[in-house]
N, C-alpha and C positions, 0 to 999 in steps of 0.2 A: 602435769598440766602446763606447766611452764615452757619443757621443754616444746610441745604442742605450739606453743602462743610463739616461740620463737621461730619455730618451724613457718609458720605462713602468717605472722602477722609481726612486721619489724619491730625491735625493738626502738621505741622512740618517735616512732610514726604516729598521726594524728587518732589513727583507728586504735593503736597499742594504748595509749593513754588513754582515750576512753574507755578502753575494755578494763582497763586497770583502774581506772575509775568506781567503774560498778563492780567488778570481782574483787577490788581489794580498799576500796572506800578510801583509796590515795594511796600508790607506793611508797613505801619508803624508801628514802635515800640510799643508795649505795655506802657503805661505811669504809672507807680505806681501812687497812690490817697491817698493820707492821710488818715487814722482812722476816721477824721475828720468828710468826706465826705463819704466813706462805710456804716460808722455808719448808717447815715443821707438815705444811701440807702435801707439798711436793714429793717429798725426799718417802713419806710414809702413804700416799696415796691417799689422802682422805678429804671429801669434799669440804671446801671451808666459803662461808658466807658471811658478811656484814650488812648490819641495817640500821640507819637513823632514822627513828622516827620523830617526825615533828610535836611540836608544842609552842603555844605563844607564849613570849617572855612575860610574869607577871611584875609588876611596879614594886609590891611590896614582897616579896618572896621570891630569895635566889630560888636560879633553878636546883632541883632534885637531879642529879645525872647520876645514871646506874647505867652499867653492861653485864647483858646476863648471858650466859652459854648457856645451848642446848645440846647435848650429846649423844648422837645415835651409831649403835656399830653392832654387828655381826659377831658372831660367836664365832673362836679360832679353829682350835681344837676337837674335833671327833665327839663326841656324846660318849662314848667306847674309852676315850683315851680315862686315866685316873684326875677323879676331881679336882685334885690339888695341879694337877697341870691345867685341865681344864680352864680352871680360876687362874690360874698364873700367866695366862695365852691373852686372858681377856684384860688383866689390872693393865699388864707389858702392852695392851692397846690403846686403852683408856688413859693410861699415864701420856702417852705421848698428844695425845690431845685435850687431855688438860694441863700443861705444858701449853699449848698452843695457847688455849684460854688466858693462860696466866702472862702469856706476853702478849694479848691482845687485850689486856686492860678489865679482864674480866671480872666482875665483881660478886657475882653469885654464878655457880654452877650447877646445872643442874644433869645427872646422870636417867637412864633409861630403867625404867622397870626391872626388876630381878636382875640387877645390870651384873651380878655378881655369876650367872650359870646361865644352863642355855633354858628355854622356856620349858622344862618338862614336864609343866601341871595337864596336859594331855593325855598321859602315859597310865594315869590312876597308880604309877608303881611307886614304892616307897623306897625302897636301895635300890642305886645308892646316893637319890636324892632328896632325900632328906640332910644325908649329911654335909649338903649346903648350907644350912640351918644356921644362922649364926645370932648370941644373944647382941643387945645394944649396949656393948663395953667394950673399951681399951684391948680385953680379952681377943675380940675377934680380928681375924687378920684382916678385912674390908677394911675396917672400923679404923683400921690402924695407919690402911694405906690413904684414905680416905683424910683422915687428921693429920699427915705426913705433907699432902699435897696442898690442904687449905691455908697451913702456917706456911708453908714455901711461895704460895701465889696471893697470900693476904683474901683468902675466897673463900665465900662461903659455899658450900658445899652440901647438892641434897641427894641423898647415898639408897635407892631405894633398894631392899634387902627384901632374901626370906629369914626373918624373926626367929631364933628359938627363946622362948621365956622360959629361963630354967626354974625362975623361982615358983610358976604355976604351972607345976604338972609336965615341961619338955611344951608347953600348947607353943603352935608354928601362927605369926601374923605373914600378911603381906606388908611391908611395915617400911615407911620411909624417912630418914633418918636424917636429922638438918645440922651439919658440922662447920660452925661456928670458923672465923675467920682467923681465930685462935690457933684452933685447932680441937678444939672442945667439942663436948656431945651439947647440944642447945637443947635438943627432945626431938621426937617422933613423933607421927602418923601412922596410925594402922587402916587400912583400907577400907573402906566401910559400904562396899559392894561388890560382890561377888557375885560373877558371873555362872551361871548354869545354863551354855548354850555352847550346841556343835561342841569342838575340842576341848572347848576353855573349863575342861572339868575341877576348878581350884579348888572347889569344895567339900575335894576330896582329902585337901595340905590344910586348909584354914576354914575359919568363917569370919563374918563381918567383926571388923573395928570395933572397939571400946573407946578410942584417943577422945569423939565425938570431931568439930572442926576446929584445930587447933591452930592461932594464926601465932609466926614466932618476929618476935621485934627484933631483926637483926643491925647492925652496924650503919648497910646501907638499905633498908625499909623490911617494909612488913608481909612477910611470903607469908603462903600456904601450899600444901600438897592435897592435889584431888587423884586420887592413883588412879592410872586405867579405868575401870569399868564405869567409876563414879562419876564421869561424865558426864554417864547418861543420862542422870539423876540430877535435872535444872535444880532440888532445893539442896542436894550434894554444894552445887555452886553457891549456891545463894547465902547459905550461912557461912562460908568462909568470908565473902560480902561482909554480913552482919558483924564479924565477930575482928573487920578491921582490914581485910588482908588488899594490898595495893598490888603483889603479882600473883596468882595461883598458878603453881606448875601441875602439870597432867601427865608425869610419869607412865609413858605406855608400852603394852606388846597387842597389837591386836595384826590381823592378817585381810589381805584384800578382799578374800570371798563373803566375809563377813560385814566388816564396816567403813570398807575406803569412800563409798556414796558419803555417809557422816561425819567422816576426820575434819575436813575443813568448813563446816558449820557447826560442827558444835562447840570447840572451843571459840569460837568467834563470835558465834552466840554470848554463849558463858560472858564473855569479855564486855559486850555491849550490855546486856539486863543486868549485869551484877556491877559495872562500874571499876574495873581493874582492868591489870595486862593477863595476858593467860602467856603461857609458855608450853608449849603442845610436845611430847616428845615420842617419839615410837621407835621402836627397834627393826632393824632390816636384816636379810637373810631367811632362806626355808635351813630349818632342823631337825634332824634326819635322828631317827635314835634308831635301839639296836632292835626292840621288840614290836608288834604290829598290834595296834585296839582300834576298838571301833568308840561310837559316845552315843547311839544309840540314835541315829539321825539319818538313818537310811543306807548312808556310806558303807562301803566295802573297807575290810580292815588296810591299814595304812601304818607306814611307819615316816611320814612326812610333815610337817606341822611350818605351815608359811604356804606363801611368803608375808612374813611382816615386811610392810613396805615404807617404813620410815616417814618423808615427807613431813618432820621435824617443821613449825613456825611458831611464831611469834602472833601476838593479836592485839589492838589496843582499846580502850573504851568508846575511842571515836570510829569507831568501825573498821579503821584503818587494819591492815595488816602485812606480814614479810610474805616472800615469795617462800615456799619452801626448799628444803634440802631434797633430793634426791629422795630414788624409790629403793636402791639396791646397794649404794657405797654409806659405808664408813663416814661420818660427819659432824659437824661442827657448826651452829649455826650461832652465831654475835649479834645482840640486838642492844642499839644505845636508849635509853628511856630516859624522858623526864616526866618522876612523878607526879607534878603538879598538876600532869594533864587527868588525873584521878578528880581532882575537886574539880577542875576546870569545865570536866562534860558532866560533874553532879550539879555544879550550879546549871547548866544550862536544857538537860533534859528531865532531870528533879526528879528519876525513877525511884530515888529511896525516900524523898519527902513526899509522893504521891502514894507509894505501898501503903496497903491499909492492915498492916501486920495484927492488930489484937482482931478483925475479923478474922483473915487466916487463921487466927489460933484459935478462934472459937469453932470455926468451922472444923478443923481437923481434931477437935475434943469429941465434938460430934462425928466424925467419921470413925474414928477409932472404937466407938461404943459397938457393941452386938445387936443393938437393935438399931442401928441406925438404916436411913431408905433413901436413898436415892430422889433427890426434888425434882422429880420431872412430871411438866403438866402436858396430859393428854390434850389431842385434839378430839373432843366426842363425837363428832360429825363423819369420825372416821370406825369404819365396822369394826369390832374385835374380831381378829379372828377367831374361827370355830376351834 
């Protein structure tokens, strides 16, 4: 879309700032990036973006300033080639921009979906992806590179995985993993929506979460992860809300024929009704594996899956939000934040002192029962039909 708005409407012109007005409820500043980090962009080809978002200074409360990375990129290596190279094609990518992150000041990172393999839950097959599988310990090699790079960049770091739980049964989450600035495992998120629609056959690897919304208090403020699917799912959002979280990141892989019309409203949504930043993240590249399925959707069998088309932003509670990343490259997106702007638009739009939360919960006591009916009152004047 950006590219588009460059193409025939100047950047900086009176009509561009309107439009950006209403499409993005006020740009954000351009963020200068250290030498550091360009370098780091040029030399390896990967698109790199910054963004100040505004906040008024408050009288009694320094500002809150965080920079958080968004990390979107392509799978290296062949589907074909041996896993261990596979995962080695991608850490060798991902290292180098986070590396970038860490000398653009970045203070939480955030990685993409299954960032560890290429998306094969379309496949229905089991070898030899499953043994991607990794448990949430020191044990696993993710885990390991993953805690390597947060103590070297001071960054926190959220590592989405495919899960093995040895201790119950070998069972697989979609599970994402929040490494402490330490270097430390902080806990995890397992995903708590799952998709059964077109390719996205997951639940045939997993099913839904047990974590419930787990918000973690880290160093520089209080995240949450809403993985992929659960986006779509506003009360998904809304209790990480509840339960404190000032940024929720949206670890995604989803692809254009499915849901590119929804990518840029709904975490922007999320962001405005629930009163936090969101941090949007999608994976880019079609993945090509070696055998052909079908998902039961009409389609002719296929061994294609994409394109996921990235488009990685940022989103803030005053509706404001970043331009995105790119539909096709490798990327990096820097957003600077001051939290304070979390109380700032609760004092002023009062979404959470107006919710009438003990109705909701009476109400969905009564949905949940078996005999409950539907409150809809008839017009009688109107014939039933025969």
């Amino acid at each position: 879309m950006e590219a588009l708005l460059d193409k025939y409407i100047p950047a900086g012109s009176e009509d561009r700032v309107e439009l950006e007005r209403l499409l993005y409820g006020g740009r954000p500043r351009d963020l200068p990036l250290p030498p550091a980090a360009t370098s780091l962009s040029a030399e390896k080809n990967f698109e790199l973006a910054g963004y100040k978002f505004a906040c008024p200074a408050e009288q009694r409360r320094p500002a809150r300033m965080v920079r958080i990375g968004l990390i979107q990129n392509t799978i290296v290596k062949p589907t074909t080639a041996p896993i261990d190279e596979q995962y080695q094609a991608i850490e060798d990518s991902v290292r180098v921009m986070l590396d970038a992150a860490g000398a653009a000041g970045v203070n939480i990172a955030c990685l993409q979906e299954a960032w560890t393999c290429p998306f094969f839950f379309c496949t229905r097959e089991k070898q030899p992806w499953c043994e991607f599988a990794e448990p949430v310990d020191m044990k696993s090699r993710s885990i390991r590179f993953v805690s390597e790079m947060a103590k070297k960049h001071n960054m926190v770091i959220i590592a989405p995985i495919l899960e093995r739980d040895e201790i119950k049964g070998d069972t697989l989450h979609n599970t994402a993993v929040v490494i402490s600035n330490s270097g430390e495992i902080i806990g995890k998120h397992r995903k708590n929506h799952i998709p059964r629609t077109g390719d996205f056959n997951e639940s045939t690897y997993y099913m839904e979460g047990d974590t419930g919304h787990p918000v973690f208090e880290t160093q520089f403020g209080r995240i949450a992860i809403n993985i992929c699917y659960g986006r779509h799912h506003p009360l998904n959002w809304m209790f990480f809300g509840l339960n404190g979280a000032e940024i929720v990141f949206n670890p995604s892989a989803t692809i254009g024929s499915l849901s590119e019309p929804l990518w840029s409203i709904e975490g922007r949504n999320a962001s405005i009704a629930n009163t936090y930043y969101t941090a949007n993240i999608n994976r880019v590249g079609t993945e090509e594996f070696p055998n052909a399925w079908t998902s039961g959707d009409g389609k002719p069998e296929h061994t294609r899956f994409g394109p996921f088309y990235g488009s990685s932003y940022v989103a803030a509670p005053d509706a404001s939000r970043s331009p995105s990343l790119g539909r096709e490259r490798d990327g990096l997106l820097v957003a600077e934040l001051d939290l304070n702007l979390v109380r700032q638009v609760r004092d002023k739009w009062n979404f959470q002192m107006t919710a009438r939360y003990a109705d909701y919960a009476k109400w969905f006591e009564e949905f949940v029962r078996p005999d409950w009916k539907p409150n809809i009152i008839k017009d009688t004047s109107v014939p039933t039909p025969p």
